[in-house]
C-alpha positions in Angstrom: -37.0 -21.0 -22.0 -32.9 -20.8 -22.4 -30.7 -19.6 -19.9 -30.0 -16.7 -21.5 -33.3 -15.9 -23.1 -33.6 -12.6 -21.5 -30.7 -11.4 -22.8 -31.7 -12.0 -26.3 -33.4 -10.9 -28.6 -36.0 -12.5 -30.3 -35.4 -14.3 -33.8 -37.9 -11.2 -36.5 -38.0 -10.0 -39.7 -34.3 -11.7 -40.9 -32.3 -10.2 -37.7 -30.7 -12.6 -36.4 -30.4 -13.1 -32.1 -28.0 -11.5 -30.5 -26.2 -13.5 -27.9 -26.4 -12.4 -24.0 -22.5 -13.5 -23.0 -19.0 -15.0 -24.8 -17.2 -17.1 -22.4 -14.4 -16.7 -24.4 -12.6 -13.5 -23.4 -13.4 -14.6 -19.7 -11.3 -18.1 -20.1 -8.6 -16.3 -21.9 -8.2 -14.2 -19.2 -8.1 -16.5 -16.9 -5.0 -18.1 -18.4 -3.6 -14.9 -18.7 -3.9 -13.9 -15.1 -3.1 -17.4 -14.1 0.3 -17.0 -15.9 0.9 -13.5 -14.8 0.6 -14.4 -11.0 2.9 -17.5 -11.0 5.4 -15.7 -13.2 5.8 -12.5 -11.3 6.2 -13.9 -7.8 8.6 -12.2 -5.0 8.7 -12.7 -1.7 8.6 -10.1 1.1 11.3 -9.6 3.5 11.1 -10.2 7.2 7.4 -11.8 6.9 8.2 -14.2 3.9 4.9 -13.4 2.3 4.4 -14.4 -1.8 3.6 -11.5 -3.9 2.6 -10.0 -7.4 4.8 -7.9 -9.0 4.8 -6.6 -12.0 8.1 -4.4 -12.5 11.5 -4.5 -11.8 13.3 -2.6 -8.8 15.1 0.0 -11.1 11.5 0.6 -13.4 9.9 1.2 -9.6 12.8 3.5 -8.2 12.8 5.5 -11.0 9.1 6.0 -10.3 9.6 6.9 -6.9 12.2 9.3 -7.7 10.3 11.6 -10.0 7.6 11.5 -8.0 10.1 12.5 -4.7 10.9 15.9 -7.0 8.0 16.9 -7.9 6.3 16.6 -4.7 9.7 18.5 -3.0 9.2 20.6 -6.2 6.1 21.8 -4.3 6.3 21.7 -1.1 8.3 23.9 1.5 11.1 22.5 2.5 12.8 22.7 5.6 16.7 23.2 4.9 18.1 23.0 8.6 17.5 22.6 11.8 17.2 20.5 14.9 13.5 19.1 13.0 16.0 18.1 9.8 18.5 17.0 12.2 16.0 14.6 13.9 14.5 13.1 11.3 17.7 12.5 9.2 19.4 10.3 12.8 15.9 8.4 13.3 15.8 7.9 9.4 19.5 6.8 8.8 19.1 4.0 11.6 16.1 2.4 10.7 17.5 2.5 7.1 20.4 0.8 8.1 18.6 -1.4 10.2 16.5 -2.8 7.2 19.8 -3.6 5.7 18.7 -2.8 2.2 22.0 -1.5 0.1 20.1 -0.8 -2.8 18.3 2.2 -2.0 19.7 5.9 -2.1 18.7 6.8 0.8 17.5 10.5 1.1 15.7 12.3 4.4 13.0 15.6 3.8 11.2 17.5 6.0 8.2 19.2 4.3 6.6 22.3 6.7 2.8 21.4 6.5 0.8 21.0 9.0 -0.2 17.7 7.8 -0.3 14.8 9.9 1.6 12.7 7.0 4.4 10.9 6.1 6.2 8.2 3.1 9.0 6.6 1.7 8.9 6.4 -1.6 10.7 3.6 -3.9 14.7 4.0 -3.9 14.6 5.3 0.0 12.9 8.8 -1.0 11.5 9.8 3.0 9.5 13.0 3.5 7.9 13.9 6.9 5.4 16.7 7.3 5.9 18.9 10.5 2.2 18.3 11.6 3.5 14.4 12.2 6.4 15.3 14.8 4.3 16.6 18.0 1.8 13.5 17.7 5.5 11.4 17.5 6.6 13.2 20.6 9.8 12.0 20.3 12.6 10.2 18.7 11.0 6.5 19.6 7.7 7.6 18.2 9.2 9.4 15.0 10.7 5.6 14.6 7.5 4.5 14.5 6.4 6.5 11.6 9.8 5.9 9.9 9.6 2.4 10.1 6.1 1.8 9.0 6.5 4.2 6.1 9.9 2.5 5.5 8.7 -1.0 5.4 6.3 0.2 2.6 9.2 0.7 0.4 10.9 -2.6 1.4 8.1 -4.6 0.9 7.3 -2.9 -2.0 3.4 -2.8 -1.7 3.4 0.1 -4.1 4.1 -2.2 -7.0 1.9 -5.0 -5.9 -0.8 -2.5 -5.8 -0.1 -1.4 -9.5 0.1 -5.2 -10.2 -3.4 -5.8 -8.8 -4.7 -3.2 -10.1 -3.5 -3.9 -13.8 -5.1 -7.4 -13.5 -8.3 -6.0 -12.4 -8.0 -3.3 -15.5 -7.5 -6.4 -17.8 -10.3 -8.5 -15.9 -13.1 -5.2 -16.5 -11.7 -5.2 -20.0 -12.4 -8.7 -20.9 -15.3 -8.5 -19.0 -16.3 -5.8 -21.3 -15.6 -7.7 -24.3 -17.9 -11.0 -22.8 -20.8 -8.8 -22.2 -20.5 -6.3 -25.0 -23.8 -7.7 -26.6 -25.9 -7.1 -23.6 -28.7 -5.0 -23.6 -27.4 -1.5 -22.0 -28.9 -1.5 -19.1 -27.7 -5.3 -17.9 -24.2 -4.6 -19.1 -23.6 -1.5 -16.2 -25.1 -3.8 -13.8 -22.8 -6.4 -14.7 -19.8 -4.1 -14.7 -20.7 -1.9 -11.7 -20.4 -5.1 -9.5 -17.4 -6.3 -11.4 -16.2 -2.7 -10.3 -17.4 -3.1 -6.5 -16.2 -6.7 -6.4 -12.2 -5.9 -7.5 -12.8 -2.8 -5.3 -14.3 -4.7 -2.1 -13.0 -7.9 -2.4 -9.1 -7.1 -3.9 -8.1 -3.9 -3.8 -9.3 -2.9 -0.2 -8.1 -6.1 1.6 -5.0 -6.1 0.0 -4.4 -2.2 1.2 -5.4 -3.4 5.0 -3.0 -6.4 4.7 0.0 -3.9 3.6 -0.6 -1.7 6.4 -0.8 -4.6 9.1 2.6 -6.0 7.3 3.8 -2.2 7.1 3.2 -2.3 10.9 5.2 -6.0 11.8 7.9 -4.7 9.8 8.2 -1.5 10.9 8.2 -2.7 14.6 11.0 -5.1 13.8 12.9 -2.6 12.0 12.9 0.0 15.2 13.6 -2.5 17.3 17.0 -3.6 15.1 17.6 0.2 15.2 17.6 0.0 19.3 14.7 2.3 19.6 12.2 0.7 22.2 9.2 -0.8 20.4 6.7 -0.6 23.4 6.3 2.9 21.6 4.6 2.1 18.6 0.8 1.1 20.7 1.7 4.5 22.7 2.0 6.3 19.4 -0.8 5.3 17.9 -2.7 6.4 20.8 -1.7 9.5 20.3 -3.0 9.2 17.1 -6.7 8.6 18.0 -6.3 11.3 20.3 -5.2 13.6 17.0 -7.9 12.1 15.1 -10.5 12.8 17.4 -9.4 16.4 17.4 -10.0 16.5 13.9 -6.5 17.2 12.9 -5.6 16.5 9.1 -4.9 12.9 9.0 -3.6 12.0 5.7 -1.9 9.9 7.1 -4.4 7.4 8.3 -5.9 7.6 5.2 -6.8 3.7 4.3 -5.2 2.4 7.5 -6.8 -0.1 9.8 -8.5 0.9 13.2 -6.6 2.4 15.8 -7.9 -0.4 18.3 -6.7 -3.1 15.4 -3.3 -1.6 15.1 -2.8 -1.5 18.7 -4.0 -5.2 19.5 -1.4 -6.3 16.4 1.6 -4.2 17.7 1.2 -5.8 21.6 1.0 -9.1 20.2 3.9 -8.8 17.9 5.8 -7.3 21.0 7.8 -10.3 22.4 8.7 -10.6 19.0 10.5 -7.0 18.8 12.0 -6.9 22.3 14.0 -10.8 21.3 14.9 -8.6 18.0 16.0 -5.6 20.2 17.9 -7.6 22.7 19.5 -9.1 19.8 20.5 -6.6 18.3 21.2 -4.1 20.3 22.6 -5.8 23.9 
């Protein structure tokens, strides 16, 4: 019986058999995604980490710009105060700490009761209220800045896009190989495809960006002379949020707080050398 012979139909009546899979779209995908990868190769800041990306800077700060209006576009901003004034002098160190001169740097604070923050490409930062009483203070707001900051630097946003363009392309080719399946065996086939880019990509990748969000961010607070024994004392505060069942947007897709914790103390002696450095 052939490999495929399930797949087939039988030989009747002049029809001829229909074949199960083409190998074809699958190998010239492969070469495609083999050439996209090594061609579009950066290299992250602080942690020297390879990675994927498939746009330029100005294609991804225009991106982040537009989407910085609209969302300010809809929100309620807060236009002064001593909450504006705080996040602004936090912000403006750690920015300056990252030494990145090619982002406009620009500072909002959005009155939500949110527990949620970002920096968007180009330096776009917005803090939701609900954020500052878990931060507590300026050392733990620097937390929260730097993490969201070192999104932006390490530009995770466009390596998502980029995996997840590859993994539009992959599900389209895979389409194409298995387009002469019977119905039923072609959504099997593609559901795991789906689950397996899902699962075995896309999620990882998200966990590794916030564990590198969280070294760099560290790093970048203690350049900016804050004291980075906050950040584990923060994020204690956090479970302690989360456990109160506080809107936590802001966790949304990050790792465990008992993780995050274990990382930051490890990475500590790391942060105080950068501090002393930097600061003494």
């Amino acid at each position: 019986m052939p490999i495929f012979g399930s797949y087939q139909d039988q030989y009747s009546g002049g029809a001829y058999p229909r074949r199960g899979f083409k190998l074809f779209p699958i190998i010239l995908f492969a070469l495609f995604a083999l050439f996209y990868y090594f061609s579009h190769q950066e290299e992250v800041p602080l942690t020297g980490r390879r990675q994927l990306v498939g746009i330029d800077p100005q294609t991804e700060m225009a991106l982040g710009l537009q989407s910085y209006e609209q969302v300010l576009m809809q929100s309620q901003v807060v236009q002064a105060g001593p909450q504006v004034d705080l996040v602004r002098s936090v912000g403006e160190r750690i920015a300056r700490a990252t030494e990145n001169e090619s982002f406009d740097w620009q500072f909002a604070v959005i009155d939500s009761e949110q527990v949620n923050a970002f920096c968007l490409p180009g330096g776009k930062v917005a803090v939701y209220t609900g954020i500052l009483p878990v931060a507590h203070d300026a050392a733990g707001l620097a937390v929260v800045l730097g993490h969201e900051i070192a999104h932006a630097i390490a530009r995770h946003g466009a390596e998502r896009m980029a995996h997840e363009q590859l993994a539009q392309y992959g599900q389209l080719a895979l389409g194409m190989a298995v387009n002469e399946m019977d119905p039923e065996r072609r959504r099997a086939v593609m559901g795991a495809f789906g689950l397996g880019a899902q699962f075995g990509i896309l999620l990882p990748f998200s966990r590794k960006h916030e564990s590198e969000a969280d070294y760099m961010g560290l790093i970048y607070m203690a350049r900016a002379c804050f004291d980075p024994e906050e950040a584990p004392r923060f994020w204690e505060r956090m479970e302690k949020a989360s456990a109160a069942g506080q809107p936590l947007q802001f966790m949304s897709t990050h790792p465990s707080h008992e993780t995050r914790v274990e990382q930051l103390r490890s990475w500590m002696p790391a942060a105080l050398a950068e501090k002393a450095k930097y600061c003494n």
